[in-house]
C-alpha positions in Angstrom: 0.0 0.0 0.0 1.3 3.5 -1.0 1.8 6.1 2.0 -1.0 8.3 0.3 -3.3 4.9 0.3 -3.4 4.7 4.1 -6.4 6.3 6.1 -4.8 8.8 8.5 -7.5 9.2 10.4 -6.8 5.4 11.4 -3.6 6.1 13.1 -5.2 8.3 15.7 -8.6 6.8 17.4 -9.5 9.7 19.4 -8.9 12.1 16.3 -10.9 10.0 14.0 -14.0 9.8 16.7 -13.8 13.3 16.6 -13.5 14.0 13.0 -17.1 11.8 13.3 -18.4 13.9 15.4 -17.8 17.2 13.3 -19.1 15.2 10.1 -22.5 14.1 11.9 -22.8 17.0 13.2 -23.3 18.2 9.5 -25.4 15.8 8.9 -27.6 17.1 11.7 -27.6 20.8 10.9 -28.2 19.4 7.0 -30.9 17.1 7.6 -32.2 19.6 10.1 -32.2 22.7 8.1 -33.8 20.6 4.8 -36.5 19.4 7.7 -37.6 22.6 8.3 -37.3 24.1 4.6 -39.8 21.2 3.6 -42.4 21.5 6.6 -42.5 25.3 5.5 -42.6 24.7 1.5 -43.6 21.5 0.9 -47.7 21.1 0.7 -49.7 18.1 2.1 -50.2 16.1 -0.7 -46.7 15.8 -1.7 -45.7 14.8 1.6 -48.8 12.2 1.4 -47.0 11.4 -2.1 -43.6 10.7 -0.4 -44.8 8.9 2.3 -43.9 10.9 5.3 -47.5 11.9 6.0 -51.2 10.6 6.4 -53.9 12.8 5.6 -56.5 12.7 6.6 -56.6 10.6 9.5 -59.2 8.4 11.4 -58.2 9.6 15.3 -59.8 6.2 17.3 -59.3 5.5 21.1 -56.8 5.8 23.3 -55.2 3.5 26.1 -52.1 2.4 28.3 -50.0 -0.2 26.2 -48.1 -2.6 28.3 -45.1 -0.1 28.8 -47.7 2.3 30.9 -47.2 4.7 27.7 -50.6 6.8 27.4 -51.1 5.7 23.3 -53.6 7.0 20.3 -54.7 5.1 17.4 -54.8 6.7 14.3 -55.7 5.7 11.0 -55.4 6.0 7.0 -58.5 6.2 4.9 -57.2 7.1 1.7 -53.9 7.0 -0.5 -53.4 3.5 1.4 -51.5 2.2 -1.4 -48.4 4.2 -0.8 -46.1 3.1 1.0 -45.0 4.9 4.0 -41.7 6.0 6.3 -43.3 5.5 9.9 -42.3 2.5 12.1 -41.3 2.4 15.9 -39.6 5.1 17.3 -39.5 7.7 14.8 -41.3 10.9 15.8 -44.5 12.9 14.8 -46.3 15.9 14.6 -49.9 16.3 14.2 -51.5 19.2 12.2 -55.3 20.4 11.3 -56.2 21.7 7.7 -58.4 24.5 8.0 -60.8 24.9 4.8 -58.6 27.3 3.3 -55.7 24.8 3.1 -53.7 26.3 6.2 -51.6 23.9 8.5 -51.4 24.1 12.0 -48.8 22.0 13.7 -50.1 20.7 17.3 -47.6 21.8 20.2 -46.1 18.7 21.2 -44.5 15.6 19.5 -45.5 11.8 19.4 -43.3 8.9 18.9 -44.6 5.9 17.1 -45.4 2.4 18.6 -47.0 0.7 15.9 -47.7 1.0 12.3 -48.5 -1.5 9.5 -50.3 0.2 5.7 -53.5 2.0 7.4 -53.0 1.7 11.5 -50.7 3.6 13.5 -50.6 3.4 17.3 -48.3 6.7 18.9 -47.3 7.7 21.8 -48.6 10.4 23.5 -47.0 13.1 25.9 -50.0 13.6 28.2 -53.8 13.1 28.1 -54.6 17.0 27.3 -52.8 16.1 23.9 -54.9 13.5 23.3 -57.8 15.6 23.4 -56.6 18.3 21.3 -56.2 15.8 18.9 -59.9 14.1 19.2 -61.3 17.2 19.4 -59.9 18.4 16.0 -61.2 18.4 12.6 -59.7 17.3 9.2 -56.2 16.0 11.6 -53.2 14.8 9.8 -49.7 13.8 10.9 -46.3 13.5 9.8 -42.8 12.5 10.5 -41.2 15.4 12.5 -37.2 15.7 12.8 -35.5 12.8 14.3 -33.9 14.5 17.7 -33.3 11.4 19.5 -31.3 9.4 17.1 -28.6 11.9 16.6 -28.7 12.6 20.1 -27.9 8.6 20.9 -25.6 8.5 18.1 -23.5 11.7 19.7 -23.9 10.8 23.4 -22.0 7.3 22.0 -18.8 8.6 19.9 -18.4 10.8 23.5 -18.8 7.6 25.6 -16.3 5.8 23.1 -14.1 9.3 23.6 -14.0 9.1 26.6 -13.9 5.3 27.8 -10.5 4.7 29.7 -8.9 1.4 31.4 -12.0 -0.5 30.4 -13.1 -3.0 27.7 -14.6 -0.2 25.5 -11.4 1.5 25.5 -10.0 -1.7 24.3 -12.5 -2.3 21.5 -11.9 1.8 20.4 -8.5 1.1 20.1 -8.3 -2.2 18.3 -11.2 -1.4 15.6 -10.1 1.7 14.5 -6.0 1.6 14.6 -3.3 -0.9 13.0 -3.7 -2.9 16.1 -3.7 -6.8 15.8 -7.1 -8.2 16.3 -7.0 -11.0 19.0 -8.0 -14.8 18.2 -8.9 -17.7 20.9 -7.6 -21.1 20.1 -10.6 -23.4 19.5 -10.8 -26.6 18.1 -12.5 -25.9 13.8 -16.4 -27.0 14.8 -17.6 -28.9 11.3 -20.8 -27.8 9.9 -21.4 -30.3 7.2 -24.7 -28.7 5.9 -22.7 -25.0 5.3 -20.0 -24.4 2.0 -16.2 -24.5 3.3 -16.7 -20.4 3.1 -19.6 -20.6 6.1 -18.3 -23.0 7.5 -15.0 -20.8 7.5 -16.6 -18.2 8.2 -18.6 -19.6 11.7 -15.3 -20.6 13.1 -13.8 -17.3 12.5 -16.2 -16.0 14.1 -16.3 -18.3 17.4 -12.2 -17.5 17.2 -12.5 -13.9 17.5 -11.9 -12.5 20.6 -12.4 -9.1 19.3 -13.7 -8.9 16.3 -15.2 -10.8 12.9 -16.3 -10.2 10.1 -18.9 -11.9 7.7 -18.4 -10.2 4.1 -21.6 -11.5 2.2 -22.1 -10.7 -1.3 -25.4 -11.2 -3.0 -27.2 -14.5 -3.2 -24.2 -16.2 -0.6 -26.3 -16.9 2.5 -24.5 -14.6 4.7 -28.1 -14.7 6.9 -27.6 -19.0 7.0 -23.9 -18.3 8.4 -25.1 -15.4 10.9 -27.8 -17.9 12.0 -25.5 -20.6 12.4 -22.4 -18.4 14.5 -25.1 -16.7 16.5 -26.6 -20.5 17.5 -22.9 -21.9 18.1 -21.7 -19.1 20.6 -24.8 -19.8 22.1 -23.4 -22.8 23.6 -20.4 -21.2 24.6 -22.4 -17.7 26.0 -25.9 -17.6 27.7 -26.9 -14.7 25.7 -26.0 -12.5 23.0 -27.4 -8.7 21.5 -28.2 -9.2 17.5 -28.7 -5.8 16.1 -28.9 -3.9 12.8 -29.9 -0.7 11.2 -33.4 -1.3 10.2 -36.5 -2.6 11.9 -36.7 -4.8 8.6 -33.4 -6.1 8.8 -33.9 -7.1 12.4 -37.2 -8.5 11.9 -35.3 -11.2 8.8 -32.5 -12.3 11.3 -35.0 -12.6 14.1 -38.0 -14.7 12.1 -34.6 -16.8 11.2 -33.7 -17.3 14.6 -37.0 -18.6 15.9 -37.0 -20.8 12.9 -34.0 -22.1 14.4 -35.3 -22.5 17.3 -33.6 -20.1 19.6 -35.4 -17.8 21.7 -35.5 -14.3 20.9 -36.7 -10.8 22.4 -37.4 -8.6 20.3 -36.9 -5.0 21.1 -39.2 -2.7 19.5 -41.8 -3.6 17.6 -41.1 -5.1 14.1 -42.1 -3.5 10.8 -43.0 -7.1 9.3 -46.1 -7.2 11.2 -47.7 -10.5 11.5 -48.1 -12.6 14.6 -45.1 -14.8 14.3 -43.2 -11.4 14.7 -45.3 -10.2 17.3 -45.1 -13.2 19.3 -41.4 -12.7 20.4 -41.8 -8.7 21.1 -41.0 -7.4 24.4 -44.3 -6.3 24.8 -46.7 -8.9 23.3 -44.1 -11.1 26.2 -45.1 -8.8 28.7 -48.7 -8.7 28.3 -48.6 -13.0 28.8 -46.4 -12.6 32.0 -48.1 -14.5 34.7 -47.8 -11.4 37.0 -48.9 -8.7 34.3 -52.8 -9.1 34.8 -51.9 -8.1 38.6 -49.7 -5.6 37.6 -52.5 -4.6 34.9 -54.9 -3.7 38.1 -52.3 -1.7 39.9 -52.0 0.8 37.5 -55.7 0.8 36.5 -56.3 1.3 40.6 -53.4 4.1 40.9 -54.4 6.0 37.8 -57.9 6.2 39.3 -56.3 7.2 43.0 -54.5 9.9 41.2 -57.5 11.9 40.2 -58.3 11.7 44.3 -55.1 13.1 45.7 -56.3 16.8 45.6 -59.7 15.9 47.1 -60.8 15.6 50.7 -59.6 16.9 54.2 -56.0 16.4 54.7 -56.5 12.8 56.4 -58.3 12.2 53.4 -55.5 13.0 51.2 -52.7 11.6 53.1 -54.8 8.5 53.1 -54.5 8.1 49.3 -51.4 9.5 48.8 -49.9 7.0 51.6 -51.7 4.4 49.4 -50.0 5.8 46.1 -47.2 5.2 47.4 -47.8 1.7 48.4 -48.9 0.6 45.1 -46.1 2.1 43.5 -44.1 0.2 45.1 -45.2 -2.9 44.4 -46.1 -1.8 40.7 -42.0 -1.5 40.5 -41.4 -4.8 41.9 -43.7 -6.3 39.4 -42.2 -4.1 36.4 -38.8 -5.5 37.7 -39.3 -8.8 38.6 -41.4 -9.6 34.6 -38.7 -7.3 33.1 -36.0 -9.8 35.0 -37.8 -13.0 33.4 -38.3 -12.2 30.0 -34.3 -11.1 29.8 -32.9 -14.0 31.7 -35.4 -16.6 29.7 -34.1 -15.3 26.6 -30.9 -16.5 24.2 -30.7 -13.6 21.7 -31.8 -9.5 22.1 -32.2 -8.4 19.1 -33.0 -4.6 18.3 -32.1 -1.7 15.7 -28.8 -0.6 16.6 -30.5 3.1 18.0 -33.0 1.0 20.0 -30.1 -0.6 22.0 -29.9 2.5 23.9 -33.9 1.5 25.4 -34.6 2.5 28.9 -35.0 -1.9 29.0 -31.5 -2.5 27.9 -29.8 0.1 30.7 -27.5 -1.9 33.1 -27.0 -5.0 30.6 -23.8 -6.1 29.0 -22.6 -8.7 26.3 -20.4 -11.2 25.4 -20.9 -11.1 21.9 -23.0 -8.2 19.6 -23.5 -9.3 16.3 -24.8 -6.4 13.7 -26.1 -7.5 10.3 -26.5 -5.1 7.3 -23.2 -3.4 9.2 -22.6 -2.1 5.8 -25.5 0.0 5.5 -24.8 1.5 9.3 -23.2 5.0 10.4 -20.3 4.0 12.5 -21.9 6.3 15.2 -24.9 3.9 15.3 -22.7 1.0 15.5 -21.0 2.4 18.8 -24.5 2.8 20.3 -24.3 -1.1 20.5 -20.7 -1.8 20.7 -20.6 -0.1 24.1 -23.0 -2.8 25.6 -20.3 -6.0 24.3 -16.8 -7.0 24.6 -16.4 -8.5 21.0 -18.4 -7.4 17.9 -19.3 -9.5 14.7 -20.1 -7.3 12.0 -21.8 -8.8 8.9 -23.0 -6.9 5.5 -20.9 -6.3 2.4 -19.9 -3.1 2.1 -19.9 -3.3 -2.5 -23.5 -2.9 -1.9 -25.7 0.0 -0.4 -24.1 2.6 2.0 -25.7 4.4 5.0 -27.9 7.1 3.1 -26.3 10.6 3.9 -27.8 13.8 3.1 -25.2 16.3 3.3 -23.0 15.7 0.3 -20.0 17.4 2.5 -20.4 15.0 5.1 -20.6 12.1 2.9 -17.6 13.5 0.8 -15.6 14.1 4.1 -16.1 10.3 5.4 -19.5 9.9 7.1 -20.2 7.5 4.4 -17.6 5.2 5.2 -18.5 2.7 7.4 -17.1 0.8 10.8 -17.4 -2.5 9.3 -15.6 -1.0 5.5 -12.6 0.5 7.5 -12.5 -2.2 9.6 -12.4 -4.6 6.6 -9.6 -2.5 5.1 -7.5 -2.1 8.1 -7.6 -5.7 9.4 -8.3 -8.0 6.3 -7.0 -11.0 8.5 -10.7 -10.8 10.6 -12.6 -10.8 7.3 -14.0 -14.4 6.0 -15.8 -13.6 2.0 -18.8 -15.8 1.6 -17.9 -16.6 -2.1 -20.6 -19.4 -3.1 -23.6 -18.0 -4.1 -27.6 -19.7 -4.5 -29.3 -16.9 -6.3 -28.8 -16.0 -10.3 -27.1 -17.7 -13.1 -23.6 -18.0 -13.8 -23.8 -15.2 -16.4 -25.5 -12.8 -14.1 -23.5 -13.4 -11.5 -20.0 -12.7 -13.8 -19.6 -9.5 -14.2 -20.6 -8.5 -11.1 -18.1 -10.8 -9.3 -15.4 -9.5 -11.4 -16.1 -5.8 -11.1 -16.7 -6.4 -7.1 -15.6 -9.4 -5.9 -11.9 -9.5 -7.5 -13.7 -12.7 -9.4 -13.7 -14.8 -6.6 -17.6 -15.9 -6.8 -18.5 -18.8 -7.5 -22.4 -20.1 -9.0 -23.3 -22.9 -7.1 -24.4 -26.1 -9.3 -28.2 -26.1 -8.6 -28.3 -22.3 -9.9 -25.8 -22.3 -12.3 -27.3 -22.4 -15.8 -31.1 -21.8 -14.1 -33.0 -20.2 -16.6 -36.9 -20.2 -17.4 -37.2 -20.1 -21.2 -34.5 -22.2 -23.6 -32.7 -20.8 -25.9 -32.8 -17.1 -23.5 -30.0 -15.4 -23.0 -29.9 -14.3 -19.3 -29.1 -10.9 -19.9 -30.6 -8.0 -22.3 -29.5 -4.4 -22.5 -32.3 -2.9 -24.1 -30.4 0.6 -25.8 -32.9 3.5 -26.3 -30.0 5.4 -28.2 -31.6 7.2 -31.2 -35.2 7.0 -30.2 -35.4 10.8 -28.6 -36.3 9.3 -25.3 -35.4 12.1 -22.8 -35.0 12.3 -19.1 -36.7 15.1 -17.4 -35.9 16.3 -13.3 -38.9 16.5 -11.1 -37.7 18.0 -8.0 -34.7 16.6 -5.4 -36.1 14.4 -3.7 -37.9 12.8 -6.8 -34.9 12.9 -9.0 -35.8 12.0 -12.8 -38.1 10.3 -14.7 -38.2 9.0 -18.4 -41.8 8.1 -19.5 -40.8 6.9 -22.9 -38.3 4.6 -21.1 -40.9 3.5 -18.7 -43.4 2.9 -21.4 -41.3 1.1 -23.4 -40.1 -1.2 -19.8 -43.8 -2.7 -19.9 -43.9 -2.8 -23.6 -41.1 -5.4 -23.2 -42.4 -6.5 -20.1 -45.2 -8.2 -21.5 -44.0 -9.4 -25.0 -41.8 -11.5 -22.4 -45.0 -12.4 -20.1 -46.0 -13.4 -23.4 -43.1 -15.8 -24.2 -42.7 -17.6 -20.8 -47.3 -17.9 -20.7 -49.6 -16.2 -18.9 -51.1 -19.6 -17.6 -47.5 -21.0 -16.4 -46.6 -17.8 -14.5 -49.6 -18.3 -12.4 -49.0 -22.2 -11.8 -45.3 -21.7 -11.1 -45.7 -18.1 -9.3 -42.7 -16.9 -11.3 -42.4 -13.3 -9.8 -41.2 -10.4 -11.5 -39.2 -6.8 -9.9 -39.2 -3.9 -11.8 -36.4 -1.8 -10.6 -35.2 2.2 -10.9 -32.9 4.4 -9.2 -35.2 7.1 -9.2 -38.6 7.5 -7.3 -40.2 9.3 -9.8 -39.6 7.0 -12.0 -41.1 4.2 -9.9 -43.9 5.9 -9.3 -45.0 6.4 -12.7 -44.3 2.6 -13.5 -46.6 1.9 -10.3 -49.5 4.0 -11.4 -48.9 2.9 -15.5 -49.0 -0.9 -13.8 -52.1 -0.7 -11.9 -53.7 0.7 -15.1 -52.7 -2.2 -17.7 -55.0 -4.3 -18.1 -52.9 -6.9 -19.7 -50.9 -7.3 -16.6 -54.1 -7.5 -14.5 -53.4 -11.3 -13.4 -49.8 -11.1 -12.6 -49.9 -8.0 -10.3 -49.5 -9.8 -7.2 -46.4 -11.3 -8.6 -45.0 -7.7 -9.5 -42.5 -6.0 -7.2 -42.0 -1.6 -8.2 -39.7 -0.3 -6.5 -36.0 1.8 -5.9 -32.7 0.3 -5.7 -32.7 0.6 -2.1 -35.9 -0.8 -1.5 -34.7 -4.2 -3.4 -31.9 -4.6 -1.1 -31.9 -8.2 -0.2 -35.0 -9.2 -1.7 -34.3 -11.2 -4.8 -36.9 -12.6 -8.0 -36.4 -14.6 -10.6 -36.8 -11.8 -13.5 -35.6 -8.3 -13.1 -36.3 -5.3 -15.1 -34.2 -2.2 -14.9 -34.7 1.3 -16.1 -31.5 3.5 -16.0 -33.7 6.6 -17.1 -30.5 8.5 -17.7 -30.6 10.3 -21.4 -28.6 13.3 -22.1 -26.2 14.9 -24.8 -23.9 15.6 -21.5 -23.4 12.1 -20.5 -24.3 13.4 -17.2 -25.5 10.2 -15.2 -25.7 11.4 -11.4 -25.7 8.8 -9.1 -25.9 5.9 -11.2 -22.2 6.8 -10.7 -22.3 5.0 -7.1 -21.7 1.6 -8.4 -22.8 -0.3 -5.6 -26.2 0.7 -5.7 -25.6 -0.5 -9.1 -24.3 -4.1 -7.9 -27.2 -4.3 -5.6 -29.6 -3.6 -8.7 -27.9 -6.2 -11.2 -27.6 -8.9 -8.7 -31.8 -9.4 -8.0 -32.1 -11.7 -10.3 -32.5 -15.8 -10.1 -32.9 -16.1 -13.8 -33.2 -13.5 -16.5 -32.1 -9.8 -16.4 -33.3 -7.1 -18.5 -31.7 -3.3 -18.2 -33.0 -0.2 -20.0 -30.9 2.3 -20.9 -29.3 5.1 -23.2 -25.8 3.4 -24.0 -24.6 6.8 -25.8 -25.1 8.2 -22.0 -24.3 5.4 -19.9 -21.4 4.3 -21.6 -19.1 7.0 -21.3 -18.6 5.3 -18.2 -16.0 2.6 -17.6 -18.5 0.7 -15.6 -21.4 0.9 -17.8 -19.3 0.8 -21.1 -17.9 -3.0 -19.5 -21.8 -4.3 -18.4 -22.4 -3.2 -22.2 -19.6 -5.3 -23.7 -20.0 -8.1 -21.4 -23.8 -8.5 -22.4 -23.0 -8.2 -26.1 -20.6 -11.2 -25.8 -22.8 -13.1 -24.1 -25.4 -12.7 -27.5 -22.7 -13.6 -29.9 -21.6 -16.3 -28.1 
């Protein structure tokens, strides 16, 4: 490595935590700042069109949840079909719409519980709130800035700052210097049902005595080999934290997990709401304690007692208040003593990495925290975690999606770069590369592999040469070049759209419905994804969709949606619309190449890309794909 290759900021721990600090802080001021710009600017429906708010809303009843949190339902009655940005623990503002169209903003904040496509339980600061709310007409909410995240995610590079003579101080040290990671001598444990790269890859990770970690590229069951080294330290530790950066994410390795049959508490409720998911949260667990229907009565009986504590002669009120006090009391030792059996009955606590700073997890410590999707994490949200373990397993691949950063100077200056990336740089002897993979055909999985993955992937032989048609080639570039299809910007959040490109997507979309049958689709449920970097251009594919009739019967087998919302699904055709189109050869951030990988490698069985080659293939990347799909033709 050249002097001018090394990371600088690696040589100094304390200067590079604070360097973080300085570049989230401009995340915070950016995000902040763009916040407000958008509540003042930004009208109703286009927040309803983006997601981040429900208008109008249903307000329904109110209750204490199991936490003791005074809650409000609310729910959705129209534009239910787009998808929304709320899940557990982000915050919200209510508002009324007068006739007129004027906003008011209610003067307090909510935090959300609960939300699936139309129902959203919040919590509420007080009961006067609640009645404002009830009492409104035409209500709304929205997402409101996320205070509490950035405030974890600083408290935590200060706690890592500061830590001295202890094991965090330790961890700071080793993960982010040229320090040697340690390694426990243990006999190789054989997994006979894993590839020799999992299987690898587990015992690395039961080595490690401070950190491992799991590089997974697409389709190479880095979720089997998480399972598997979470289940095997298990016999060696009572208990472990499992965390990553999304309620989704933690929801996969948890459902997983059960499968497996370990036991899990869940931490925060999932975003994958059925009742498998709900059967291992912290709450729905609560709520079937033994002790939780007394406990239940307390609080009805004290809430009631409450309202009497100004009433009456003195005697009177010392009477209740002495009895307050009493019930209190024993409410605690309840809280404590379920709190107490749920942790110590379960193997694995699994949360997002921001929820392992809950008032629940205060006072608790790890052997081992494992964080999938590590890739896709700020390194300050990975200390949030890090400072409840002594070793850390990190799993993700880092040649797919970052962390998504708003302020371009921040990303520029290094926020984008993650824990787990400069880890993997700085100590390649703790990485294990999953390099078998069970998802797309050799020839979809080529290129990528040797534009990532220095060539080392390998198809497995069940998916090898899978296909669904003979005779197909797995991979068409479909070149708009010469047909005057332009690209045209809708706004920054939006990005671009290409109608002509999107038009001509379903045009080719069914002439291959066509080809494979209507009738064997159906029977076999082969699914389709229909992918594009851009939301406006996703958007107009949904709405074009829902109005051909032609593709009526396969709709529930259709998947629209970004880059970023594909990442780790998988389907066994993908279509992709580049939308770019311009005489500059100007192609934004189709120039981040991973989101790129992530796009390409969806597919089990046939791929299919849209795209302008005079604009796309000016670059290297793009002008390589191109070749590499032509040979595949002539061959």
């Amino acid at each position: 490595m050249k002097q001018s290759d090394k990371p600088t900021e690696i040589s100094s721990p304390a200067l590079h935590l604070q360097r973080q600090q300085l570049l989230l802080r401009m995340e915070y001021e950016y995000e902040k700042a763009e916040f407000q710009r958008q509540t003042e600017t930004m009208g109703v429906e286009r927040k309803v069109k983006r997601g981040l708010c429900w208008w109008p809303v249903t307000v329904g009843r109110n209750y204490y949840n199991s936490l003791n949190q005074l809650v409000l339902e609310v729910t959705r009655t129209e534009d239910t079909d787009i998808e929304h940005a709320f899940e557990f623990g982000r915050p919200v503002a209510f508002f009324r719409r007068s006739a007129d169209g004027k906003i008011t903003y209610f003067p307090f904040q909510g935090t959300v519980s609960y939300a699936d496509e139309t129902r959203m339980v919040v919590v509420m600061p007080g009961m006067n709130a609640i009645l404002d709310v009830q009492g409104a007409e035409a209500v709304g909410v929205q997402l409101y800035f996320d205070e509490t995240s950035y405030r974890t995610m600083f408290e935590a590079l200060a706690d890592v700052l500061r830590a001295k003579g202890n094991r965090l101080a330790e961890l700071r040290d080793i993960l982010l210097s040229t320090q040697k990671a340690g390694q426990r001598e243990l006999y190789p444990v054989r997994f006979p049902w894993l590839n020799p790269t999992q299987e690898s890859a587990v015992n690395k990770v039961l080595c490690a005595r401070d950190v491992a970690i799991v590089h997974g590229p697409p389709g190479t069951g880095k979720t089997t080999t998480l399972v598997e080294a979470i289940y095997e330290t298990l016999h060696r530790e009572p208990q472990v934290l499992v965390c990553a950066q999304s309620n989704t994410a933690v929801d996969w390795i948890s459902e997983k997990l059960v499968d497996r049959g370990v036991s899990v508490l869940r931490i925060g409720n999932p975003s994958r709401v059925n009742d498998k998911m709900l059967s291992f949260t912290y709450e729905r667990r609560f709520e079937s304690h033994p002790a939780y229907t007394e406990l239940w009565a307390l609080r009805k009986e004290l809430r009631a007692l409450q309202g009497r504590a100004r009433k009456g002669s003195f005697e009177e009120r010392e009477g209740v208040r002495s009895r307050i006090s009493r019930l209190r009391e024993r409410a605690t030792a309840l809280e404590i003593q379920i709190n107490a059996d749920l942790f110590d009955s379960a193997h694995v606590i699994a949360s997002t990495l921001a929820c392992s700073n809950h008032r629940l997890m205060h006072g608790r410590h790890f052997g081992t925290l494992f964080i999938d999707e590590a890739a896709q994490a700020l390194e300050a949200a990975c200390w949030i975690a890090i400072r409840r373990a002594d070793r850390v397993v990190l799993a993700g691949d880092h040649c797919q999606l970052p962390p998504t950063i708003k302020c371009v100077d921040a990303a520029r200056g290094g926020l984008e770069r993650t824990l787990m990336e400069r880890v993997a740089k700085g100590k390649p002897e703790a990485v294990s590369l999953l390099r078998i993979q069970y998802r797309m055909h050799e020839d979809i999985m080529r290129f990528p592999s040797r534009w990532f993955y220095h060539g080392l992937l390998e198809a497995a032989p069940e998916v090898r040469h899978r296909g669904i048609l003979d005779l197909d080639t797995p991979i068409d570039w479909i070149d708009t070049t010469g047909r005057d299809f332009k690209e045209q910007f809708v706004g920054e959040t939006f990005g671009r759209i290409n109608r002509d490109e999107a038009n001509l997507l379903l045009q080719e979309l069914e002439a291959y419905i066509r080809r494979i049958g209507g009738q064997r689709i159906l029977d076999e449920r082969i699914d389709f994804g229909i992918i594009s970097p851009y939301k406006a251009q996703v958007q107009y594919l949904r709405a074009r969709i829902r109005g051909n009739a032609a593709l009526r019967p396969y709709r529930d087998l259709m998947t629209v949606n970004t880059v970023d919302g594909f990442q780790g699904q998988e389907r066994d055709v993908i279509f992709i619309s580049l939308v770019r189109a311009n005489e500059d050869g100007q192609i934004g951030f189709l120039g981040d190449l991973r989101r790129m990988n992530v796009a390409i490698t969806r597919a089990r069985m046939k791929l299919v890309i849209l795209g302008e080659a005079e604009t796309l293939g000016r670059h290297p990347f793009y002008r390589e794909l191109l070749t590499y799909i032509r040979t595949l033709h002539e061959g």
